[in-house]
Each structure stands twice: as C-alpha cells, then as structure tokens.
N, C-alpha and C positions, 0 to 999 in steps of 0.2 A: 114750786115743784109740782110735775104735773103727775095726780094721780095714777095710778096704774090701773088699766083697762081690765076688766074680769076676763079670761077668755071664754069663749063659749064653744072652741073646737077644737080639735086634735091638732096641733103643729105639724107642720110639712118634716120638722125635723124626727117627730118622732113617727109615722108616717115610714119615713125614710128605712127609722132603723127599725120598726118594725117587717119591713120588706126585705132588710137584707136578714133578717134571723129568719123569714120564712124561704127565702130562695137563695142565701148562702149556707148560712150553718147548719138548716137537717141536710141539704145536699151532701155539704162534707162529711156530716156522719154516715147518711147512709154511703155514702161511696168508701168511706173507710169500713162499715162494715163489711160492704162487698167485695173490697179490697182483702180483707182480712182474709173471709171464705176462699177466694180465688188462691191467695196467696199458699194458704194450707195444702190446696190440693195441688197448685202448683210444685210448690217442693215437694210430697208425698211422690208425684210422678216423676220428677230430676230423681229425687233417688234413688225409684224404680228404675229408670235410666241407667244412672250413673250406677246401679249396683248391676245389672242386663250388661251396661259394657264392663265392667269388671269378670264377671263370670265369662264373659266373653273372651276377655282376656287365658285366662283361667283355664279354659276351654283349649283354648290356644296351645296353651305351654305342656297341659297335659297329650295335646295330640301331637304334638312334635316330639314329647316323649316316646308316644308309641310308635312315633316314624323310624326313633332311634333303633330301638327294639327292630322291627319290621325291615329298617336298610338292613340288618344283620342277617337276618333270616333269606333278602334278596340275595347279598355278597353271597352267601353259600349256594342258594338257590341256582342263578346263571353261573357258577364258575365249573363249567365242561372238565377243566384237568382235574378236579376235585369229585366231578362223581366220574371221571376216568379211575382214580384210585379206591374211589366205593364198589365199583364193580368187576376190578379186577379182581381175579378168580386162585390164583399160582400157588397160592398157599407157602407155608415155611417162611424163609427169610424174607421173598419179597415181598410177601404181605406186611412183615414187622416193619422191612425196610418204608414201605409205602404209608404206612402211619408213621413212625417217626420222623422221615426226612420230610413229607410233604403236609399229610392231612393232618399233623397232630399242630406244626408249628402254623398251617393257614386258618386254623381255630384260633389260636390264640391271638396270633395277628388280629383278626376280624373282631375280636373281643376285645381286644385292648385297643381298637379304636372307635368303639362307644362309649358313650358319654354316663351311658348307665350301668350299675351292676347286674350283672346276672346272670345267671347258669343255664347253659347251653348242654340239652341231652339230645343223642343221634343214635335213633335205632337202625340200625344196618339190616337188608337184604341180604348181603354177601356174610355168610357166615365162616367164609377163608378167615375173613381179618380177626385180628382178638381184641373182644371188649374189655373197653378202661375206664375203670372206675374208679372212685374214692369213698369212703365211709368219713360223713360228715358228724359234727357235735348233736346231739338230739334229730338224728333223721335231717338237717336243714342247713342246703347247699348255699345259702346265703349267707350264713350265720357268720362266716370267716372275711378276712379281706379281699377285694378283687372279685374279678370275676373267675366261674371254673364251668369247667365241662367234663361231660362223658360220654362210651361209646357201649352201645349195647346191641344187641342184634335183636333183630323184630320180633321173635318168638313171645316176648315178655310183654307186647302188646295185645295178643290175641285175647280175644273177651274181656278188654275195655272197652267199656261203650263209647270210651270220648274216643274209639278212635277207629270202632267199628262204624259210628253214624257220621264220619268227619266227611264234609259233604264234596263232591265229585269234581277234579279236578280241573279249574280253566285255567290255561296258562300262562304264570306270571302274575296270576289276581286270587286266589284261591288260599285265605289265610284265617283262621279264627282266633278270636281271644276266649280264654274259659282259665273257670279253678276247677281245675280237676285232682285229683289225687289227694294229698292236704292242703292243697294251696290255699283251700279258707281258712284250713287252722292256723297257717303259719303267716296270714298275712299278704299272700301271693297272690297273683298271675300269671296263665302264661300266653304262650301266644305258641300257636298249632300250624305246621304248613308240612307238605309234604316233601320230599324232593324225589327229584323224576329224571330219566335219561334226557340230555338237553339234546341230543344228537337228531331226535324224533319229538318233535312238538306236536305231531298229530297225535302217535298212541300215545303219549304221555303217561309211561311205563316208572312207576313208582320202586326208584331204586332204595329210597332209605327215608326216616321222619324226622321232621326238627318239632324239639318243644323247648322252648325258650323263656326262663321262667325269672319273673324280675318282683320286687319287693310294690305292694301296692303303697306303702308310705312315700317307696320312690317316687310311682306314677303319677301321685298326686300330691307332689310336695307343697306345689305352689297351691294349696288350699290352704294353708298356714298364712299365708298372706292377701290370701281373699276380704279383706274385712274393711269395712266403707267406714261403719261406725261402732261405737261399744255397742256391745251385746247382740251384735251382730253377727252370723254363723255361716259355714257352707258344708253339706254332706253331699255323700254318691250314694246314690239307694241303686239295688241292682233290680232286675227283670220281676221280681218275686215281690221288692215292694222292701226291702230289709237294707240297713242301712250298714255301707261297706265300710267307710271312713267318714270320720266330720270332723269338723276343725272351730274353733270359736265358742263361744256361753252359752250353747244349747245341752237341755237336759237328756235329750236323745245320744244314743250310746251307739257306737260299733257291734253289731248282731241282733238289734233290735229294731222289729218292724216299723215303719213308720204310722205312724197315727192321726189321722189327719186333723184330726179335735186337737192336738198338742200345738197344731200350726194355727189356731185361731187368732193369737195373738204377735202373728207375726205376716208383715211382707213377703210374699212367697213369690221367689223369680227364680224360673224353672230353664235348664238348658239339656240338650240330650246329646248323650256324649252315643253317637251313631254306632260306631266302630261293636262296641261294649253292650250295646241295646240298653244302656243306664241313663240313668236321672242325676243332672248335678246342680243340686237344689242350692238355692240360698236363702237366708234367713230375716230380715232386718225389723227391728222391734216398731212395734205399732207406734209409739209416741217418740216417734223420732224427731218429728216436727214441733214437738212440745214448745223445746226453748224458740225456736224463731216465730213462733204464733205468741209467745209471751212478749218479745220485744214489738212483733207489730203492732200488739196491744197497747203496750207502754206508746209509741211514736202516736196512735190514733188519738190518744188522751193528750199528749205534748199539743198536738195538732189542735187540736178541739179547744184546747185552752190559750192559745196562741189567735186563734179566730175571735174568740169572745173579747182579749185585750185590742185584738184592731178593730174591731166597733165598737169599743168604749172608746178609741179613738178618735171614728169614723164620726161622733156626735162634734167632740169641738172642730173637727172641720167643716163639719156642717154650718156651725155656729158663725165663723169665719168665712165662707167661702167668697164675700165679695171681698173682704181686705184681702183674700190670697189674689183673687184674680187683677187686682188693681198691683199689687207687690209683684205678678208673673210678668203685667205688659212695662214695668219698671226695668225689672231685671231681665227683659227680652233688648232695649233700649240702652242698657248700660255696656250690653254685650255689642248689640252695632255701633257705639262709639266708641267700643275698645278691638273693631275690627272684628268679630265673631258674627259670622253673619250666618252661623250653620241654627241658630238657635231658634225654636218654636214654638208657640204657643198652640192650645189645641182646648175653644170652651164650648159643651152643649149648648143647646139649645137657640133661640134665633133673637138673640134680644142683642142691644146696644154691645155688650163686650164680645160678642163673637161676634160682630162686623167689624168689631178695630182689631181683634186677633187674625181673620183674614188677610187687612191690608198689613198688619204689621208683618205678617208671613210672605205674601206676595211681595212688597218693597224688600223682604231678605234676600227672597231667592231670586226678585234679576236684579240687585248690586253684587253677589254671589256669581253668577254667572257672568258680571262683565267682569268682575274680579280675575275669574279662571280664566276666560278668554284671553285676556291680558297675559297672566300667567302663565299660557301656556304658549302664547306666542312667542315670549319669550325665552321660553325652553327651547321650543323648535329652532329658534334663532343660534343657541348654546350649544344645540346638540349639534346642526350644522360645522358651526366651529369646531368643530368636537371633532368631527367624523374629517373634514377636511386635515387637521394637524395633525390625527392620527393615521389620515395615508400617507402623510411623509416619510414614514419610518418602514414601512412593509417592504417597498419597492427595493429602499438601500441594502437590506438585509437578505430579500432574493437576491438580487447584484453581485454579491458579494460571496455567498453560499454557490448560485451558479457557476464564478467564478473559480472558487475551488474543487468541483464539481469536474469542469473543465481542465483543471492541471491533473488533479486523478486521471482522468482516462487517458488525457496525454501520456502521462508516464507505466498509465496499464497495472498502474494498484486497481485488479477489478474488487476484491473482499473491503479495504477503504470505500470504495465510491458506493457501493453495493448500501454498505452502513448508514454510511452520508446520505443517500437519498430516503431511506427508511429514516433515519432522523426526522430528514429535512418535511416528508410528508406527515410525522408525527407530530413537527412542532405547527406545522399549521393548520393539521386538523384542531387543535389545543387552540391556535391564534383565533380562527374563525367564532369558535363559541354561539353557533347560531347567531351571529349577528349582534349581540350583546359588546357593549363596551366596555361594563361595570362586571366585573366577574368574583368568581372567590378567589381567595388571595391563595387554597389550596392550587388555583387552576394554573396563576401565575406561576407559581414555583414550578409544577410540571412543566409550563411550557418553556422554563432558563434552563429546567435539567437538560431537555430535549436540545434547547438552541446548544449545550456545554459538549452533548452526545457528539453532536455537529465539529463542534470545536476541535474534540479532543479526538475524532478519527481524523482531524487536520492535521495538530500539533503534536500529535502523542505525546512521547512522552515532556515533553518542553511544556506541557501545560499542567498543571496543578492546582484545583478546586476542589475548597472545601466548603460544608453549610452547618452553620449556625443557628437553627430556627423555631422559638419555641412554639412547640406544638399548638396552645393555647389561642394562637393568632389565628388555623386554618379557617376558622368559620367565619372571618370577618370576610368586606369587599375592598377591594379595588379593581382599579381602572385598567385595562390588561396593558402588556408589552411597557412597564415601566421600569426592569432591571434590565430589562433584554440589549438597550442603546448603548449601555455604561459596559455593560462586559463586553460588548462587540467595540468597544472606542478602546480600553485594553489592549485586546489582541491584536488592533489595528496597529493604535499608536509607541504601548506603554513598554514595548518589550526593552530590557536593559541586558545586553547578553542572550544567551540561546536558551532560558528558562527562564519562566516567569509563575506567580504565586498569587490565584486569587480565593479571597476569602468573602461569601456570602452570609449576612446575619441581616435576622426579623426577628423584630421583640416589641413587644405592647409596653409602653411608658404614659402609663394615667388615662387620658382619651384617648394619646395618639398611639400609632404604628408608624415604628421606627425602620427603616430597610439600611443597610448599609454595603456597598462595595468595594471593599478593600483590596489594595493590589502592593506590590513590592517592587514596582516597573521604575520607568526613568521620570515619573513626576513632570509637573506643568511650570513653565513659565510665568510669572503672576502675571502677563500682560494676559494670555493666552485664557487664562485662569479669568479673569476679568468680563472677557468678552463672550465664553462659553452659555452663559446663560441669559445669553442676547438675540433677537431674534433670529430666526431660522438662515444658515448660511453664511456669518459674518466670519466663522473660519472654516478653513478647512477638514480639521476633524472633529469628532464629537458631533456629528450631523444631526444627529436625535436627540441629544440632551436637552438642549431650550426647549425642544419639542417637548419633551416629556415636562418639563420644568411647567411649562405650560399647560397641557392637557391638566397636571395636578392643580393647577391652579382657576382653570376654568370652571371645572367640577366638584372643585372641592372649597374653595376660597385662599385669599392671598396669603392668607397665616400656613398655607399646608406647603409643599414644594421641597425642591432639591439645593443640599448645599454642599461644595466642593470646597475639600482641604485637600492642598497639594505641595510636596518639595522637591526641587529636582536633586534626583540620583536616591529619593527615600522613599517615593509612591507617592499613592494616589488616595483619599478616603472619600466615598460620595455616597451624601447621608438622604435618603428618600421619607418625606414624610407625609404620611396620609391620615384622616381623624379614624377613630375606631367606631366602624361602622356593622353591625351584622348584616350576612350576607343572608339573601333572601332565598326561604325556604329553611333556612338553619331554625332551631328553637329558640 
C-alpha cells in the first residue's frame, strides 16, 4: 500500500468551491437583499395605486350622485310650459288651478325619478301663485320618507347672502353647491340654480330659484366602501380644511379640522372633488407592507439555505466528475441504439472528453437528420394520398346539392332554394378549413349540421335527425367530412316509404372516439354490405364510404376505421372510429 502523499496545495476542488461562495452565494444575498428593498417599495406604490384608483372610483360614484341632483334642477330648468305657469300672472282659481293641475304634479314627477332623496325648495317671482309648504319634525325636510318640496315666493330670500352673491347667470351652466341655512347642522347640501325665462336666453330674466337640498351621508355613501385594507380610512375636508364626513379607523371626527401631524402615520392619496372645491382624502396605515416584507424575509433565508445545500453538493460532484462524464458518453450511446438520437452531451474545456462529446453529437445530429428526411418523405408521400381520396367526396356532394338546387328553381320554391344555397355556402366555408385536413371534431359536427340544413330544406318534413354527442369529445381531432358520406348514402339510398329517421351519436370509449349513424331505412343486402368498404367504385352507391374507410385508416392506422351493420327492412348502423387525439391549440 502506497503511502499517501503530504499535500502541499490548495485542491482545485476546494478552489472551486471557494469561488462559487465568493461569486454565487454573496451575489444571491445581496440581490435578495436588494430585492427585499425594491419589493417594499414596490408594494408601498401598488397600493398608493390601487388605493388612487379606488378613490377614484369613489370619486366617480359621488359625481354621478351630484349629476342625479343637478339632471333635476336641468328638467325644471329647460321645461318652457313650467316657467309658463311660474309667470302667469291671473291670480284666483287659475293660479290654484296652475299649481295643482300642472306645476305641483311636474315636481313630483321630476323627484320621483331620482335616484336620491331630497327636498326641492322654489322661490317664486310671481307672487299671484300661493306658497306651499309643510312643517317638518325638528325644522328637517329630510327627516321623513321620500322626497318633498316647497313653494315660496322670493321675498324670503332678500338679505341672504347665499343668494345675494349667487354668481351671474350663463345659460344652462350656472349652478353651485353650498350649506347654507343648517345644512351643516343637519348634515346637508344643497345645490343653488336659478331659473330664468327660457323664451329669451340673452336677458335671461330670473323668473324663480331652485335649492335643492340632499343628505351629505347620501352624497357620499360610497365612502363606506372605500377601504383597500384594515385601518384604512377616507374623509372630505371642505375649502376651510374641516373634515365633512369620514368613513373607516381614523381618529379624526366630522367637524373637526384636519391636522396634518395626525397624518404622519399614514399614506395620504388625495382627490378633489371640483364641483365642491373639497378634498377627498384617503388614509392607508404606514405598515401595510409589514406582512409581505416578513414573508420576503422568510423566502430570502429558505433561498440562502437551499444555496449552501447545493455546494455541499457541488463538492462530491466535483469529486466525481470524470466517472460522471465517462457515465454521460455511456448514457448518450445507449440512447442511439435505442433510436433517441435527440440526446447531448455538452463538456468544458479542450481535453480528450470534449472531442469525443463533439463527434458523439455531430454523428447524432446527421443520423437525426437523415432519420427526418426519411420521415418526412414519407408523410408527404401520405399526405398526397390523403388529399387525392379526399377529393373524391367533394365533387359527388356538390353534384348532388347542385342538383337539387336545380329542381328548386325549376319548380320556383324561391325561400327553399334561397336556404339551400346559404346552407350550401356555410357548409363549405366549414369544409375548406384553410386547407387543413385534421380539424376539431367541434368543426366536423358543424359542417353535418350545415350539410342536414341542406337536407332538410330538401326533404322537410320526410326527414328526421337527431344528435347524440357528448360534449366532452369537442376538443378532440379528426379528419374532416367523415360523417358527411353516410348521411348523404341514407338519403340517397336508405328511404323505406315517404319518411325516414336518422340518429347521430359521439362518445369517447377509453382512447377511442366512437361516431355512430343510425337510420330506420330499407337496410343492405349482405352481398352489397360486403363489398361497400372495398375500393373506391365497386358499387354503385355509398361512393364515399371506402373512401372515408380509408382516409381513417391512412391517418390514423388499420385498428381505427368504419364498420357497417345492416338488415334489410330494419336499417342501417355505421360505427366510425377514430383514436382520441387532442386537438391542437385546445389545453
């Protein structure tokens, strides 16, 4: 036994893995730390985002409320016959008459088809007419169900300032929002417009005033559902900086200023709601990101420790590496005499085994290549066949269709013929398939419905088809126009009397797809029956069938194909089978 040598140097293998702990593993940590960082502030900004388009949303819902509000105040605004009865003068009955038959019930109307509550007040010009009013529970017209209105005449606006500074009137755009009166005590809103003679849009002569006044819980319902995450909030601060309504787990109240020290600890995405000249803040807690910066943490440690086990690994490869590479060009060699010729070997460096993993790669790829050539020669050879047996069947089916085509117009059924040829262009737009000969077995059934469409503006009613087919099968392929022959040899041949009955069924049984064509007709002769699935032409009818017998078996192999059961005066059954193949592009 021969002593063992001292070393006096560093191993290539340790070496090695010294190299890979200095330019794999800090790599990976620093990238996982950098990944961490990035990721934090990544989500911090998505759900700056995602809370920006929520408010936005928000935004949204609250200004379509105030459209609702604001169509109300137009309907009154443009309706002419309505300030016709504001400005009528006659006094006595036709004043009374003219509120209650017209302007009392086109109020209500107009309020009963918004979406919101709220009470409608109309200072009158005209002080012929008599104001109507109601005394509400605590002073507040909203307090009750529905919405309500009143009529008062202008006198009772003089030296209000909301209505002495109500700014100068453009026509058709000229509206404000404000609290005016109690509307901050009680919660409110309203929205101020004037209304004008419509007759003269240039003086635009101020007949009477709308204020229109709606609950601000209403206006801003949808802030109740504002909320991304827990402890997450949205308020409206108005012009003054005071907080109107908030909704969510802020400590901030309704009537209290806003502070902006109290927002330190939180995400602040801000939206202004125009109309209003307000602010509609939103809230979202600083450590929102907490828990997903704790899992990335956890994944960077998994990661870290999952590196350090593949270079305890990466040493006994090391150890091994010429039995691996000697075990590669083995198992490269076992694959070309079991025919796998796709297989590769791939070694650094320029020594003896990567010149034999060269030619062992080159020898793959041209036996590989005369392989395919072969192979494909022989397809093309297949496909030829292919495309020649399946123009047998096109030709006889125009033939035939044209044919009745021609006795239609003969006899001047123009709604039949009309049918028939929209059929007949639907089933070959379906036939063609761009060119394809392998299709989905969904495309096939459309194109038998379409050839039956055909049939049955023939036969009417004398024809009777039904389908049997479980859904499950559509995503598979075949071979197209292979039920199309059998039904067309039917109606040809099979009729027993002046009505016949055919029944279509597809069903998946294990690998294969089952087709079946069933009929109630005058059934086959067994000589006839014999010879049907013999080459092309040996009888007279059933022209297609061998054909198609055929095509299934070029395509698919000898175990797939068509088998006919038949008795005369009891029908026909003819069973199609193809392997269960998915159709391409399905999942």
């Amino acid at each position: 036994m021969k002593p063992k040598s001292k070393r006096d140097y560093v191993p290539f293998g340790h070496k090695l893995m010294i190299t890979y702990c200095v330019f794999i593993i800090i790599p990976v940590l620093l990238a996982a730390y950098m990944a961490n960082m990035i990721f934090v502030e990544s989500a911090q900004e998505n759900a700056r985002e995602n809370y920006r388009s929520m408010l936005s949303q928000v935004k949204d819902n609250i200004n379509y409320r105030m459209d609702d509000v604001a169509n109300v105040s137009s309907m009154l605004y443009f309706d002419t016959r309505l300030a016709l009865h504001l400005r009528q003068s006659k006094g006595g009955y036709e004043s009374y008459a003219s509120m209650t038959e017209y302007v009392l019930p086109r109020i209500q109307s107009t309020l009963d088809a918004a979406h919101n509550k709220m009470h409608l007040t109309v200072f009158m010009h005209n002080e012929t007419l008599p104001e109507i009013y109601h005394a509400y529970p605590g002073g507040n017209a909203l307090s009750g169900m529905g919405s309500v209105y009143d009529f008062y005449h202008i006198d009772r606006l003089h030296g209000k300032p909301w209505y002495e500074t109500f700014p100068a009137e453009q026509y058709g755009a000229t509206m404000e929002w404000r609290q005016v009166e109690r509307d901050a005590a009680l919660g409110q809103i309203s929205l101020l417009r004037r209304l004008i003679e419509p007759n003269d849009p240039f003086e635009l002569k101020e007949i009477g005033f709308l204020r229109i006044t709606t609950r601000i819980s209403d206006l801003f319902e949808s802030l109740e559902a504002g909320r991304l995450a827990e402890g997450s909030s949205m308020m409206i601060v108005d012009e003054q900086g005071v907080i109107v309504t908030s909704s969510g787990g802020t400590v901030l109240q309704p009537g209290q200023p806003l502070d902006q020290r109290s927002l330190d600890d939180y995400m602040v995405v801000e939206e202004n709601l125009n109309r209003l000249n307000w602010k509609l803040i939103g809230l979202l807690p600083g450590d929102i990101t907490e828990a997903a910066t704790r899992q990335v943490t956890g994944w960077t440690i998994l990661i870290g420790l999952l590196c350090y086990l593949i270079f305890a690994m990466a040493g006994l490869y090391i150890s091994r590496s010429f039995a691996r590479k000697v075990s590669k060009i083995v198992a490269v060699l076992d694959a070309f005499r079991e025919g796998d010729f796709h297989k590769r070997i791939q070694f650094k460096g320029r020594d003896e085994f990567t010149r034999i993993s060269l030619a062992l790669n080159d020898m793959g790829h041209n036996i590989q290549e005369l392989i395919e050539e072969v192979y494909l020669s022989n397809i093309r050879k297949k496909e030829a066949e292919l495309e020649s047996l399946q123009a047998q069947i096109n030709p006889h089916f125009l033939y035939n269709t044209l044919s009745s085509i021609s006795r239609l117009a003969k006899f001047g059924e123009v709604d039949r013929l009309h049918r028939m040829v929209l059929d007949l262009a639907k089933f070959y737009r379906l036939s063609l398939n761009e060119g394809r000969t392998v299709i989905p077995i969904k495309h096939e059934l459309e194109q038998i419905e379409a050839y039956m469409s055909i049939q049955k503006t023939k036969f009417g009613d004398g024809m009777t088809v039904w389908y049997e087919i479980d859904p499950d099968i559509m995503g598979y392929e075949t071979i197209k126009l292979i039920l199309q022959p059998f039904v067309e040899n039917v109606l040809e041949h099979a009729w027993y009397g002046d009505r016949i009955n055919i029944r279509i069924t597809g069903a998946a049984m294990e690998e294969r797809i089952v087709f079946q064509v069933i009929d109630d007709g005058l059934g086959m002769h067994p000589d006839t029956l014999r010879q049907l699935l013999g080459p092309p032409g040996n009888v007279s009818i059933g022209y297609g069938i061998g054909n198609v017998d055929q095509r299934i078996k070029l395509h698919y192999g000898q175990q797939y194909g068509v088998h006919i059961t038949s008795r005369l005066g009891a029908g026909t059954t003819v069973e199609i089978t193809i392997p269960k193949r998915v159709s391409a592009g399905q999942p």
